[in-house]
C-alpha positions, 0 to 999 in steps of 0.5 A: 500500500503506498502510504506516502504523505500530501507533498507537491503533485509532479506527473511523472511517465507513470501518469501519462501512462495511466491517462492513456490506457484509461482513456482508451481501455487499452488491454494489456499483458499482464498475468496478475498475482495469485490472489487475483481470481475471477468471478461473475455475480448475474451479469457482473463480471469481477475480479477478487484479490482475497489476502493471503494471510487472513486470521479466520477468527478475524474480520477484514476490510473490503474496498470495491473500485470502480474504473472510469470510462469506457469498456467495450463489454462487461468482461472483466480482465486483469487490466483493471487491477493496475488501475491506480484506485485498486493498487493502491489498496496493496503494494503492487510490485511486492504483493503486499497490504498493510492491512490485509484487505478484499478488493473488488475490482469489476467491469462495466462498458458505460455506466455503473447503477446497472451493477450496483445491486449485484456488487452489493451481493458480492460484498455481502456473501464475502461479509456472510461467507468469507471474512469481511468486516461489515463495518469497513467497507470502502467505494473509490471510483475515478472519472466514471467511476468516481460518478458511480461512487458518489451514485452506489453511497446514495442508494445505500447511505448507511453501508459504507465505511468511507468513499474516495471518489477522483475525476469527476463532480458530485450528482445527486442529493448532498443530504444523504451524503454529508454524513457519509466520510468522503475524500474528493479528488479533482485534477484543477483543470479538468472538465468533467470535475469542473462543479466540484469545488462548489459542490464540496462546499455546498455540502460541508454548509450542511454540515455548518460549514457555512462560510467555507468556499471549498478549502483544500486544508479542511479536514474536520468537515465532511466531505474532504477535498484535494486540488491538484494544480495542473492537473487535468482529468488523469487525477487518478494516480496524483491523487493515489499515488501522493497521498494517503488515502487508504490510511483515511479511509482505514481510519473510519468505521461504520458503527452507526455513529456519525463522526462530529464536525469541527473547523476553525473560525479564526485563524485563517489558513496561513494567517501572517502573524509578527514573531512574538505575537499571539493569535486568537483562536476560535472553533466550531464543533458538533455532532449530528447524533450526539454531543462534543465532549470535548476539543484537544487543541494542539500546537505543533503536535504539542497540546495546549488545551483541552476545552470541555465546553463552547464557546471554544476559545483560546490565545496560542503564541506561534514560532517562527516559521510554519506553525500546524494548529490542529482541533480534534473534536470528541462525541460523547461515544468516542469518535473524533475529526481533526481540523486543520490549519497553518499560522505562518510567521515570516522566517528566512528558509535555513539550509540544515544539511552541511556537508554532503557524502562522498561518491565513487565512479559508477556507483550508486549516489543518494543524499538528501538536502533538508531545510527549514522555511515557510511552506514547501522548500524548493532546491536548485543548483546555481553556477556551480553545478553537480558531477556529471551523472547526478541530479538535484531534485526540486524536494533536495533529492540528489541521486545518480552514478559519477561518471567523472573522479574529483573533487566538485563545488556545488552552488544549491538555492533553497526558496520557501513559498513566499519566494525568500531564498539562499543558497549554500556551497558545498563540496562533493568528492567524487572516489575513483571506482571501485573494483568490479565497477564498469564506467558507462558514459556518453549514452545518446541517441543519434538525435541527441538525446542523453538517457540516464545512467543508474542502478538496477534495484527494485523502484527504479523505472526501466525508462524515463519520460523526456517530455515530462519537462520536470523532475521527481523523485517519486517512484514512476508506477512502472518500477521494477518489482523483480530483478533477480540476478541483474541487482546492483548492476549498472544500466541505461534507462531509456527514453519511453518516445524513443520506442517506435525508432526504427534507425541503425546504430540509434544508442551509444554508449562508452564503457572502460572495461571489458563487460557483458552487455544486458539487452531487456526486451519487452516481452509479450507472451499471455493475451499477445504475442511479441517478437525481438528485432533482428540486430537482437536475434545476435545476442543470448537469450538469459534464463528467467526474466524481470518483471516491471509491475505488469511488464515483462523483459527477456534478457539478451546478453553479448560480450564486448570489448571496452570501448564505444558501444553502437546499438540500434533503436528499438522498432517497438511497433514492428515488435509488437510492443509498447516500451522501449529496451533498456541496458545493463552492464557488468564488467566481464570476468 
């Protein structure tokens, strides 16, 4: 389950995949897990990951995800499971959940109210007959799914645990859902979510909200709410992907009390007050089935006050910098919601990190800069750039192989988000490397482009997206979840556009010594069938394979002298297939 917390919307290649096989139901190759299995209830087809490791004497979540628009016909296949609203329920690459949990993952062409009462048997008889946990269980939908989401929890109001709907703006009667825990998620420029920022607020007014406008930082009234900033209708996988959705959603239960509502009147969000300064408080609190026992008001994770009674008032004295005030509200049976915000006092970004590690040539490189400012903090490199093969990522992320030895001066900028800044100089040396290591430099395509030099380990993508104009450091979705012997060794992660090339002597490369080259070619061999190019028909084919979430790649293997290497490109389309090559080397013994 991926459990990483709200931080800056990047797309990455793993988005404008996403996007492109939604928007087109795009069958693929992929083979599933063994937890996977197929199943039919009347006219609704489905798959069923049930958790390996269930406890018959206990009780499990269940989450059912609907995928958006549009499928041909009603029959389920396995394409659905990579969906983002259903990995995100377990770790896809290793196969594993942080709470043992049923999903539900059907098929539809358009539409989903067609299924609905066949998807309620379905959850039912895993509830009645197998272990699921009536009181947790979980509706996530995107695009048309999340139309359906907001659908399902109207005609069974008091069935579900928490909905976490993407893509799409709410339909229906806002009062059989203001009590309803729900998550939405809306991409800032996409059409079909266009309503939703009005539509949040509207409800959240029902829930005594009034003056709300559709914030994103509230999170004690019903319903939660995130915008990502130039994103468009393929919200699906910055929503899942960048925050923790599944630990919200795990953290309600069913019980048929509804949870109290809280948020504050005073302060603003990000409200400027002077260093020294104190600033008025005030909270709103209630509870549609019962009373406010009591408000906990904590500053920077520290509590100041626990106030019993309304009117809930008090003075806190922020810090410098940005100060986290939290109201969590008590029913009187034990349920709570947490409100939000942030009092800011104006402090100049400060750069913790002193001196950076050092690095050898051909060797793996991470380091992480950490600074302290207002809002999020913003790393670039000055005049003085990093060794060749390392970049700095915009959350200070530096990572990548030297390509070069020596000793190099690096400028690094830190701004905050009132655009205040400094820079600070360091020092990176750079070891020569180490035996066993081979150095590969100069990868470029004919036309110029460099691809990347890196390290195989699980995580890593096998290519990277030129077009994507930014850097992350998140983990692209198709990362290599199997490896097996080619761990540890260096490789060429290569250009995802550069598939479909066709040219003659396309990639070259330098490498030092002596080494194996490792050619990785997308393999086709369950629904479709793929061929290899005919320049790669000279190579050994390896036993076994590495998997890359729901991609598979033979291995092709060649001896070469050290020197340059010449490669041709990988005519992607005449082999049927949808991703580029990528290589690996090892210095040969």
């Amino acid at each position: 389950m991926i459990t990483a917390k709200i931080k800056k919307c990047l797309l990455v290649f793993a988005c404008l995949v996403f996007i492109d096989l939604m928007a087109h139901g795009q069958e693929i190759d992929y083979k599933g897990l063994p937890e996977w299995s197929w199943h039919k209830q009347d006219s609704t087809e489905y798959y069923l990951y049930t958790p390996a490791s269930i406890d018959p004497t206990k009780k499990y979540p269940v989450a059912l995800a609907m995928h958006g628009c549009c499928g041909q016909d009603y029959h389920a296949t396995l394409r659905n499971a990579v969906d983002p609203i259903v990995r995100m329920w377990h770790n896809f690459g290793a196969n594993t959940q942080t709470i043992p949990t049923y999903i539900i993952a059907p098929k539809t062409s358009q539409g989903w109210r067609q299924h609905f009462t066949n998807l309620k048997k379905v959850i039912d008889d895993i509830i009645a007959h197998h272990n699921g946990d009536p009181q947790r269980i979980y509706v996530c939908g995107f695009s048309m799914g999340g139309e359906g989401t907001f659908s399902i929890i109207q005609q069974y109001p008091d069935y579900f645990a928490a909905a976490i709907t993407m893509g799409m703006s709410f339909k229906g009667d806002s009062g059989k859902v203001k009590d309803i825990p729900v998550w939405a998620n809306q991409g800032e420029t996409d059409w079909w979510s266009r309503f939703l920022k009005k539509q949040v607020a509207a409800i959240r007014a029902l829930n005594g909200y009034v003056t709300d406008t559709g914030s994103t930082w509230v999170t004690g009234v019903n319903p939660m709410y995130s915008n990502f900033k130039g994103v468009d209708h393929g919200v699906q996988w910055a929503a899942a992907g960048t925050q923790d959705l599944t630990g919200w959603a795990y953290s309600k239960v069913n019980d048929g009390n509804k949870y109290p509502v809280t948020f504050f009147i005073s302060p603003e969000y990000k409200k400027l007050v002077s260093e020294g300064s104190p600033a008025d408080v005030e909270i709103d609190a209630n509870d549609a089935d019962g009373s406010i026992a009591r408000v906990d008001v904590y500053l920077n994770k520290n509590l100041v006050r626990s106030l019993s009674k309304p009117p809930y008032k008090l003075v806190v004295t922020p810090a410098k910098g940005d100060n986290i005030l939290e109201a969590v509200a008590f029913d009187n049976k034990g349920k709570s919601s947490t409100a939000t915000t942030i009092i800011k006092v104006n402090v100049q970004p400060v750069i913790l990190t002193r001196r950076l590690p050092a690095g050898s040539v051909g060797s793996y490189y991470k380091s992480k800069l950490i600074a302290n400012g207002n809002g999020n903090i913003r790393f670039s490199t000055g005049e003085k750039k990093l060794p060749a093969g390392l970049q700095l990522y915009p959350d200070g992320t530096i990572k990548g192989v030297p390509l070069l030895d020596g000793s190099f001066p690096v400028n690094v900028m830190a701004a905050d988000e009132d655009n205040d800044s400094l820079s600070h100089s360091y020092i990176i040396l750079i070891k020569a490397k180490n035996h066993g290591d081979v150095s590969v430099t100069d990868a470029v395509t004919k036309e110029g482009t460099t691809y990347i030099i890196s390290k195989m380990m699980v995580g890593e993508a096998p290519n990277f997206n030129s077009k994507d104009g930014m850097l992350t450091t998140d983990l692209e979705e198709i990362n290599f979840s199997r490896i097996s012997k080619y761990n540890g060794l260096t490789y060429i992660k290569t250009d995802v556009n550069d598939a479909v090339k066709t040219s003659d002597n396309f990639l070259s490369f330098n490498i030092d010594e002596d080494a194996i080259i490792y050619v990785a070619y997308e393999k086709l061999d369950n629904l479709f069938h793929s061929t290899i190019p005919n320049w790669l028909k000279d190579f050994k084919k390896e036993d076994g394979e590495i998997t890359a979430q729901y991609r598979y790649f033979d291995v092709y293997s060649k001896s070469l002298p050290k020197g340059k290497i010449s490669l041709p490109a990988a005519d992607a389309k005449n082999n049927s297939v949808a991703s580029n090559y990528f290589v690996m080397i090892k210095k040969a013994k």
